[in-house]
C-alpha positions as CSV (number, residue, x, y, z in Angstrom):
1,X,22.6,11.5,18.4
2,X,18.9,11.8,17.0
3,X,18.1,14.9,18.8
4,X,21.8,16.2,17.2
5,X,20.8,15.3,13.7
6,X,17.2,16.2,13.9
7,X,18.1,19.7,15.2
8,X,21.3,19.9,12.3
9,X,18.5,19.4,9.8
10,X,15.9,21.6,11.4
11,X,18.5,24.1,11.5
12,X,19.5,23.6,8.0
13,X,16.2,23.9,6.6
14,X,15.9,27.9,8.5
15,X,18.8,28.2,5.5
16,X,17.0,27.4,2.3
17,X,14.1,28.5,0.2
18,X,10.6,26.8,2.1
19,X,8.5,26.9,-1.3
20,X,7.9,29.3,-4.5
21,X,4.8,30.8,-5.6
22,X,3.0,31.1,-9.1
23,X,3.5,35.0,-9.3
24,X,5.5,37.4,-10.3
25,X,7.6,37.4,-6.8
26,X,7.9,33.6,-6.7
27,X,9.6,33.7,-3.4
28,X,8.3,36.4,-1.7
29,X,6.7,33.7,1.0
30,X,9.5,31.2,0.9
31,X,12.4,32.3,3.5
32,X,12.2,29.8,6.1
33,X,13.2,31.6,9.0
34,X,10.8,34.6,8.3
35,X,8.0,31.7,8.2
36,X,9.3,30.3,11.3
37,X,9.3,33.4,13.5
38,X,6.3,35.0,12.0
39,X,4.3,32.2,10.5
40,X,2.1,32.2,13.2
41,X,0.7,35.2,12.8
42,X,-1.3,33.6,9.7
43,X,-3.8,32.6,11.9
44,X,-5.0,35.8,12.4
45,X,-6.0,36.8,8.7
46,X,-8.0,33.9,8.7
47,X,-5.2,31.5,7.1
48,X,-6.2,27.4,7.7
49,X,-2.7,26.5,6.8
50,X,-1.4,28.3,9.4
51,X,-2.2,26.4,11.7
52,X,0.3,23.9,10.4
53,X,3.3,26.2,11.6
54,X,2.5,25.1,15.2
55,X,4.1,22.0,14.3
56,X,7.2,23.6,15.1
57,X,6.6,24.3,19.0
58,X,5.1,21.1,19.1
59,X,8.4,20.0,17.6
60,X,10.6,21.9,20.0
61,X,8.6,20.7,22.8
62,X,9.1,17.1,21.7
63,X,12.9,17.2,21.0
64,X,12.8,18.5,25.0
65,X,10.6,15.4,26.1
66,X,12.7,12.8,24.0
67,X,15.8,14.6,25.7
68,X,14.5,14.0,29.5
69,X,13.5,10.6,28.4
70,X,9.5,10.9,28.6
71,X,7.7,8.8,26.2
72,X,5.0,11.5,25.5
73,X,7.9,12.7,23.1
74,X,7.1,9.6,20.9
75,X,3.1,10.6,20.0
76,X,3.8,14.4,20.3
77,X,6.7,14.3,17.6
78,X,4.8,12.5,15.2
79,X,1.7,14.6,15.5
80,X,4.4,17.3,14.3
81,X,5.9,15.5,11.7
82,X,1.9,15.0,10.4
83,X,0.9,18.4,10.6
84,X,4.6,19.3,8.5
85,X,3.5,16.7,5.9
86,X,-0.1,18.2,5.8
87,X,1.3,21.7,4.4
88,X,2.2,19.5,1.5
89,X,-1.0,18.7,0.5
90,X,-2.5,23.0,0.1
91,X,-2.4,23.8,-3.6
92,X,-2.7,27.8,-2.4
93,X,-1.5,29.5,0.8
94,X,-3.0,33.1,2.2
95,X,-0.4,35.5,0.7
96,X,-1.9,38.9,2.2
97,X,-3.2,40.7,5.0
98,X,-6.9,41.0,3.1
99,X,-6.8,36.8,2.7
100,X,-5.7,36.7,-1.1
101,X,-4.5,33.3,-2.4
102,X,-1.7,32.5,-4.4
103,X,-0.8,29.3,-6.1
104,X,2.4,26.9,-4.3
105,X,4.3,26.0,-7.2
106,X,6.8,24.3,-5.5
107,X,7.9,22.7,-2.6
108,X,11.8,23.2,-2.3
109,X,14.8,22.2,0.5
110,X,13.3,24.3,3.6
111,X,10.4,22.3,3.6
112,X,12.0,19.2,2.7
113,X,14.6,19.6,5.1
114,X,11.9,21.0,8.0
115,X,9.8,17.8,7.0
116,X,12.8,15.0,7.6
117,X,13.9,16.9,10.8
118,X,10.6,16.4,12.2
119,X,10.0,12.8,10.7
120,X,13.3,11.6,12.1
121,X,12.8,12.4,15.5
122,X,9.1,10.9,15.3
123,X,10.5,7.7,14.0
124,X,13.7,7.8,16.1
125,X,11.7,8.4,19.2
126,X,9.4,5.7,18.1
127,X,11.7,3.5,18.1
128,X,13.7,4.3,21.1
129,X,10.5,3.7,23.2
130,X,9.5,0.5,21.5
131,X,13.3,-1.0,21.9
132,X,13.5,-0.1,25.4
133,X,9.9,-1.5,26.3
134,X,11.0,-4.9,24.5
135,X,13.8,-4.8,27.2
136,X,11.9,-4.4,30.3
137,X,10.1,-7.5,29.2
138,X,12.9,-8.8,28.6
């Protein structure tokens, strides 16, 4: 049931708006599913924040490792739901290929979305582990 609703909401969040900018094109960055499937590339122009979007393999990865049971899934899903909350805390994101900067003005559903899908499943999976580790000393 947590890897269902985790996914829904990761899923959900590809749907929406990730964040708006202070220019003219407020949105030009924000479609979610763009980020996700090109996001990466970030890294290359020299973008720190990039870095961030590899919470999303690390994400994927973890949903697999709860799924087969392995308790890795517990400490690699919460370093992805850290690096998702970090992207929160960048006033200004690289906006072109020559490393201008432009101003987040908001953070909007995508991201909020993106952010609970990865925080459930760290929490959930924290929990699952902990509860079943109470029962074999049980």
């Amino acid at each position: 049931m947590l890897i269902l609703l985790s996914g829904a909401l990761f899923l959900a969040s590809l749907t929406q708006p990730a964040f708006y900018l202070d220019q003219a094109n407020r949105d030009a960055w924000s479609d979610s599913l763009y980020l996700l499937l090109l996001g990466w590339m970030g890294f290359l122009g020299g973008s720190l924040e990039s870095l961030l979007w590899w919470a999303n393999p690390l994400y994927l990865c973890s949903l697999a490792l709860f799924a087969n049971g392995k308790r890795i899934a517990q400490w690699t899903a919460s370093a992805a739901a850290l690096m998702a909350a970090c992207f929160a805390t960048f006033d200004t994101i690289v906006t072109t290929e020559a490393g201008h900067r432009a101003r987040v003005a908001s953070l909007e559903g995508g991201y909020y979305l993106w952010l609970t899908s990865m925080a459930l499943l760290a929490v959930g999976s924290l929990g699952y582990f902990y509860l079943q580790s109470r029962q074999i000393r049980d």
